[in-house]
Steps between C-alpha positions, in 0.01 A plus 500: 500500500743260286324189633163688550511436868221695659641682799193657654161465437269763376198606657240480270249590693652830541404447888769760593347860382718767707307792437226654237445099364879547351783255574860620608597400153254768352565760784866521438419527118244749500704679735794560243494866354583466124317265251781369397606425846201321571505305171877388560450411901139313386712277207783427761225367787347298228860329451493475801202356580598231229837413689304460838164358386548363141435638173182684435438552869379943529694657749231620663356193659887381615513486861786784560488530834583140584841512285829466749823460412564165329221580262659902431836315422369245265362755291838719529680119367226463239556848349876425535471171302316681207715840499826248473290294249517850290102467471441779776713835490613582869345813493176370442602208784572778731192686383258201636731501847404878575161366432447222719682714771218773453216232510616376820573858683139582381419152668731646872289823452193349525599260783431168313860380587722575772815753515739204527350321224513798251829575568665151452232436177617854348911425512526456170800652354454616141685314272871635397658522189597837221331467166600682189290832435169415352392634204673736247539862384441617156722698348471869367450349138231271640316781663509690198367137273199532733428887470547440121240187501265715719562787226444304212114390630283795417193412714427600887630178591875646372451770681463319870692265423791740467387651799505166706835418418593903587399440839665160526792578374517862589360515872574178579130400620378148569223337241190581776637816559490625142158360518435725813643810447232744427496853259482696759833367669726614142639827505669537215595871581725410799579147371351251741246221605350470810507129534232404787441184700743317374693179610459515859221765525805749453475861255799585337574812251661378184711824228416395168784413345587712139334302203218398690252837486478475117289150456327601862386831317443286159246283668270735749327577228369159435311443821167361485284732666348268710837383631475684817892628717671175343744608263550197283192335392401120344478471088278222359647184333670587209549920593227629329308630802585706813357309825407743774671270783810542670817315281530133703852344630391234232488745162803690625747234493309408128601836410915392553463181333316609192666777439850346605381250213436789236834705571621124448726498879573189725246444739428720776248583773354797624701429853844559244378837396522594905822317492593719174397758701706489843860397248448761331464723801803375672707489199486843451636544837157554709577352847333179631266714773364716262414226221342288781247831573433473154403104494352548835715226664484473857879367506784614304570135466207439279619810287848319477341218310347671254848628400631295164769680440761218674570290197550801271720669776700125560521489077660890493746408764577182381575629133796621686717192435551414167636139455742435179319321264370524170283336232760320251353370178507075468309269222293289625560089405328337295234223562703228421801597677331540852650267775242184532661334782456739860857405624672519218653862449814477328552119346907535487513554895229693658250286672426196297431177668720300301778729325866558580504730775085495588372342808549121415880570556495818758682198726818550329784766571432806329793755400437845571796757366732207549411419817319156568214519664424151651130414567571162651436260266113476563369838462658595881792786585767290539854609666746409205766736370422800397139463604293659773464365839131452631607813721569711192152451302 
């Protein structure tokens, strides 16, 4: 925490093993489906485990089963402090909630902790609050910049690399499932990839979308021989050799940024090509249901986020109003002729301290159109004739 308070201590000597020597901390992370799952749930425990234990404690030797309510809200108010500090997003805050809530169910499963307990531990509400969209689309012109860049590299590595961005930006598939997906799951004949075990343990059947068969087709026959089902295979440092392993998360998202860098675009992420992906869909008037089959969402919500087409749509609407103004040539002063003195704009009676008419004598009577406007004497409204009345300012 802020004052590195230690809220609960660890037990080092790992003297509570539930089951198979593991801890509930490792049961509830081995027991997560996806890799990535299990990478994200293990990172947020760790944070945790740092909150309740102090820094560098592993979150497998903290006591879990021990943590009531007054320890489950100081971490809730520690993650608050840093997401309104702006050095913790609240997704990842909430993120390290819905694991610390799994830790300690895994903890009620295996009767280490009471019903009562777990229940008034695990109300934690997740933190609230709408973010802008993350991320960004790339335009058609991008998309072609990148084709072009893949084009213009004559080696195998041009070749996947084309195909890589294909399937990101044309099937909308996640980094480890391009990594994944396997020959035999392309059919280029009836346009589709089978898309197994992914997010969730779920299969999903993805159209390939037009565009996308031609670099698919361009790079089969580059596969090592030795590569095995996996489509997209590993290249040596510096492209000159085909690795037969499966493409990682890791050299997928290298693929983006180098050749984002060579088609010379802003900054982008493999993540924005699925993005790209889903606008594109639902700007050409695919509904939200059917492009959330397509991510493999499990909520339509999720599929609502990836849509970027709200400032564009706010920008065509707004263009509606057009305000009367225009650009009207003026020559710029000179040096020499540029104001020194902050509250001085106009010398003869603007707001100089000490000329006729500037501040120093704003306590006289003022005539406006012929009428006298009396300020009182010291700077105040005052009620003479032809002035205005305190009630009339």
């Amino acid at each position: 925490m802020a004052d590195d308070r230690q809220l609960l201590a660890p037990d080092l000597g790992l003297g509570l093993v539930a089951a198979d020597g593991w801890t509930p901390g490792e049961i509830y992370v081995r027991g997560r489906e996806a890799k990535a799952s299990r990478r994200a749930m293990r990172h947020g425990l760790t944070k945790i485990a740092a909150i309740l234990c102090g820094e560098g404690t592993p979150y497998e030797v903290v006591p879990w089963h021990l943590l009531r309510r007054e320890h489950t809200r100081a971490v809730r108010a520690e993650l608050i402090d840093r997401v309104s500090g702006a050095s913790m997003a609240r997704a990842t805050a909430n993120q390290y909630l819905a694991a610390l809530r799994g830790v300690l169910r895994e903890c009620w499963a295996l009767k280490l902790t009471s019903t009562d307990d777990w229940q008034r531990a695990t109300d934690l509400p997740s933190l609230k609050g709408r973010r802008l969209p993350r991320g960004r689309d790339l335009s058609l012109l991008e998309l072609r910049a990148l084709s072009d860049a893949c084009a213009a590299d004559p080696s195998p590595m041009g070749a996947r690399d084309a195909a890589v961005i294909g399937l990101l930006a044309g099937g909308g598939l996640r980094r480890s499932e391009v990594g994944r997906l396997e020959l035999g799951q392309v059919d280029l004949v009836a346009g589709s990839l089978l898309i197994r075990s992914s997010k969730r343990g779920n299969d999903r059947l993805v159209p390939i979308l037009p565009g996308v068969p031609a670099p698919l087709t361009d790079w089969i026959p580059f596969r090592p021989a030795g590569l095995g089902e996996a489509l997209i295979c590993r290249m040596s440092t510096g492209g000159r050799r085909l690795v037969a392993k499966p493409i990682t998360d890791e050299a997928v998202a290298d693929v983006c940024k180098r050749r984002g860098r060579q088609a010379g675009l802003a900054a982008f992420s493999a993540h924005d090509l699925r993005r790209t992906c889903a606008t594109r869909l639902l700007d050409a008037g695919v509904d939200l249901r059917t492009v959330q089959q397509i991510l493999g969402h499990a909520s339509p919500e999720t599929t609502a986020r990836y849509d970027l087409r709200g400032f564009r749509e706010l920008a065509r609407q707004a263009s509606a109003l057009v305000l009367p103004f225009r650009s009207v040539p003026r020559s710029l002063p000179a040096a020499h002729e540029l104001v020194k003195d902050e509250a001085t704009e106009d010398p003869g009676g603007g707001l100089d301290h000490e000329g006729p008419g500037g501040l120093a004598n704003l306590g006289r009577s003022q005539s406006l159109g012929g009428q006298g406007v009396d300020l009182g004497g010291d700077g105040g409204v005052g009620e003479g004739p032809g002035g205005l009345s305190p009630d009339e300012v």
